[in-house]
C-alpha positions as CSV (number, residue, x, y, z in Angstrom):
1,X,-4.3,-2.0,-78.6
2,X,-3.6,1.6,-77.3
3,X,-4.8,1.0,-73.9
4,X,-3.0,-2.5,-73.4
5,X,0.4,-1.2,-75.2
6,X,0.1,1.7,-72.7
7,X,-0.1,-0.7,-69.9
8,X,2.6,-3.1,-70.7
9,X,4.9,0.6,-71.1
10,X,4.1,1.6,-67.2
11,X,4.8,-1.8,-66.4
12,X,7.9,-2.2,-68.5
13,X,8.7,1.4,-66.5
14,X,7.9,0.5,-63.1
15,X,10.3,-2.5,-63.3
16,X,12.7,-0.8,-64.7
17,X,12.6,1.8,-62.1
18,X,12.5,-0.7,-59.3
19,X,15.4,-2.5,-60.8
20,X,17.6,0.7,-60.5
21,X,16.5,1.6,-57.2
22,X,16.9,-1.4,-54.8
23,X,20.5,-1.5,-55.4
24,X,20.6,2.4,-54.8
25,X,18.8,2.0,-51.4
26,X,21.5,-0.9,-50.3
27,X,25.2,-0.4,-49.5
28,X,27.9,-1.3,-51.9
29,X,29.9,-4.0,-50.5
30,X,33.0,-2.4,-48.7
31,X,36.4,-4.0,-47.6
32,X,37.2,-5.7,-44.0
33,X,39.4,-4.3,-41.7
34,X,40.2,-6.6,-38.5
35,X,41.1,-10.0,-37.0
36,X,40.0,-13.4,-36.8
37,X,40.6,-16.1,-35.1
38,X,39.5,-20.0,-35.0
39,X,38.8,-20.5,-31.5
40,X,36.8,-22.3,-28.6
41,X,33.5,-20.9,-27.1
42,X,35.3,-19.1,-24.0
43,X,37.7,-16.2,-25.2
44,X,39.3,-16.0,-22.0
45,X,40.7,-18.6,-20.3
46,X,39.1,-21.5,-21.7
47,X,39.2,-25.1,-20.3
48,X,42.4,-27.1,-21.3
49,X,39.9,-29.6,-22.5
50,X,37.5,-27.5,-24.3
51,X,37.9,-28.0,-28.6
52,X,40.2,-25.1,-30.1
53,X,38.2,-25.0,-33.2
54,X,34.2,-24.9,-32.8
55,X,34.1,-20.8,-33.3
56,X,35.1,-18.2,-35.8
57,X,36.2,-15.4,-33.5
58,X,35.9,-11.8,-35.5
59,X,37.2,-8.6,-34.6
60,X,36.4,-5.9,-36.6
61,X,37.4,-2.3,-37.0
62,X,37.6,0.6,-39.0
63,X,34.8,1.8,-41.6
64,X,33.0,-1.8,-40.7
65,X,33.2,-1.5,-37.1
66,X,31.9,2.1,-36.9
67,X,29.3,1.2,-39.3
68,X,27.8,-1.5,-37.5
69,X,27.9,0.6,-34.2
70,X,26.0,3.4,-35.8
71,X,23.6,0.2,-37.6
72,X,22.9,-0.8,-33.5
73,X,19.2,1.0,-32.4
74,X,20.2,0.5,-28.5
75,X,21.6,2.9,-26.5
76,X,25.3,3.5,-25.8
77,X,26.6,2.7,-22.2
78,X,30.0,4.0,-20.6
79,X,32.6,1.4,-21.3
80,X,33.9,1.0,-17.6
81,X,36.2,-1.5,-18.8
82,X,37.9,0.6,-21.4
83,X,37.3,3.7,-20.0
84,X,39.0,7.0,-21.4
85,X,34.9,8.0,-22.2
86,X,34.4,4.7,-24.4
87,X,31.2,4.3,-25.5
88,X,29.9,0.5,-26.0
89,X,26.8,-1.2,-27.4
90,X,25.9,-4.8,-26.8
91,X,22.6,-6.0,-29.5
92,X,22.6,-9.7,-28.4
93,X,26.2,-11.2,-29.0
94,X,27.2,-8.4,-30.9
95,X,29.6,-6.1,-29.3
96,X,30.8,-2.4,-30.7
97,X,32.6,0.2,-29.1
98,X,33.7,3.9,-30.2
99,X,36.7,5.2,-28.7
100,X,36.4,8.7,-27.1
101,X,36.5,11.8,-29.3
102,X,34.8,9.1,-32.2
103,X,37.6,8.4,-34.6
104,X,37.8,4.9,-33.0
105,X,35.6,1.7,-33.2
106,X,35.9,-2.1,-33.1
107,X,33.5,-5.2,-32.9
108,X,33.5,-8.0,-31.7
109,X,31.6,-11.3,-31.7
110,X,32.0,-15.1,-32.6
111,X,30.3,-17.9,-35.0
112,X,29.6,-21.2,-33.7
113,X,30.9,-23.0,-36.8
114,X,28.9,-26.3,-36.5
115,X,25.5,-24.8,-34.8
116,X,25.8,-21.4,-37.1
117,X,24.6,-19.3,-34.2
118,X,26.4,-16.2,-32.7
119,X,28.2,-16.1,-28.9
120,X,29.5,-13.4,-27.3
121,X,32.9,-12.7,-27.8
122,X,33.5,-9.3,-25.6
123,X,35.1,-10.1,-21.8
124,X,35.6,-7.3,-19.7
C-alpha cells in the first residue's frame, strides 16, 4: 500500500504541476488595437466586378503588431516603400513592419472568409 499510495502522490503531483505550468508558458490573452475591413481579394484597385465581401481585411498595431513582428523567425528587409529606415517582414501573407527608432509597428493581412485561408494584404 506504501509503495502504490506513494505512486498515485507523484502522479497526483506531476499533474498538478503540469496543470500550473502550461498556462505559465503561454501568453495571457491581450487587447486588439487596429482596423478591419470586409473587403475583396485585391486591396488596391480591385475590379468593379470583383465581390466586396469574400475577405476580412486586418490591420493591426500597437502591442499586437509589435508582438507578432518580434513572433516572425525571418529576417527584416528595408521597407523601400515606407522608407524613413522601416523595417518589414513578410512570413507568407503575413506582413509586419517597425517604424524607425522601434516605437512603431503594424500588420497586415487578410482572411478569405469562405475558403478560411490567408492572402496578402500589403501593396507597396
Amino acid at each position: 500500500m506504501g509503495s502504490s499510495f506513494r505512486t498515485w502522490t507523484a502522479t497526483i503531483g506531476c499533474l498538478l504541476l503540469v496543470a500550473i505550468a502550461i498556462p505559465a508558458a503561454s501568453q495571457e490573452p491581450q487587447p486588439l488595437t487596429g482596423t478591419y475591413a470586409i473587403a475583396g481579394k485585391e486591396a488596391v484597385d480591385p475590379p468593379p466586378d470583383q465581390p466586396r465581401d469574400t475577405h476580412l481585411q486586418l490591420y493591426l498595431s500597437g502591442n499586437a503588431a509589435r508582438d507578432l513582428y518580434k513572433a516572425m523567425k525571418v529576417k527584416p528587409v528595408a521597407d523601400e516603400c515606407i522608407g524613413g529606415g522601416a523595417q518589414s517582414k513578410f512570413e507568407g501573407s503575413i506582413a509586419c513592419t517597425m517604424h524607425a527608432g522601434g516605437k512603431q509597428y503594424e500588420c497586415s493581412l487578410a482572411i478569405d472568409i469562405k475558403n478560411q485561408k490567408l492572402d496578402p494584404l500589403y501593396a507597396c
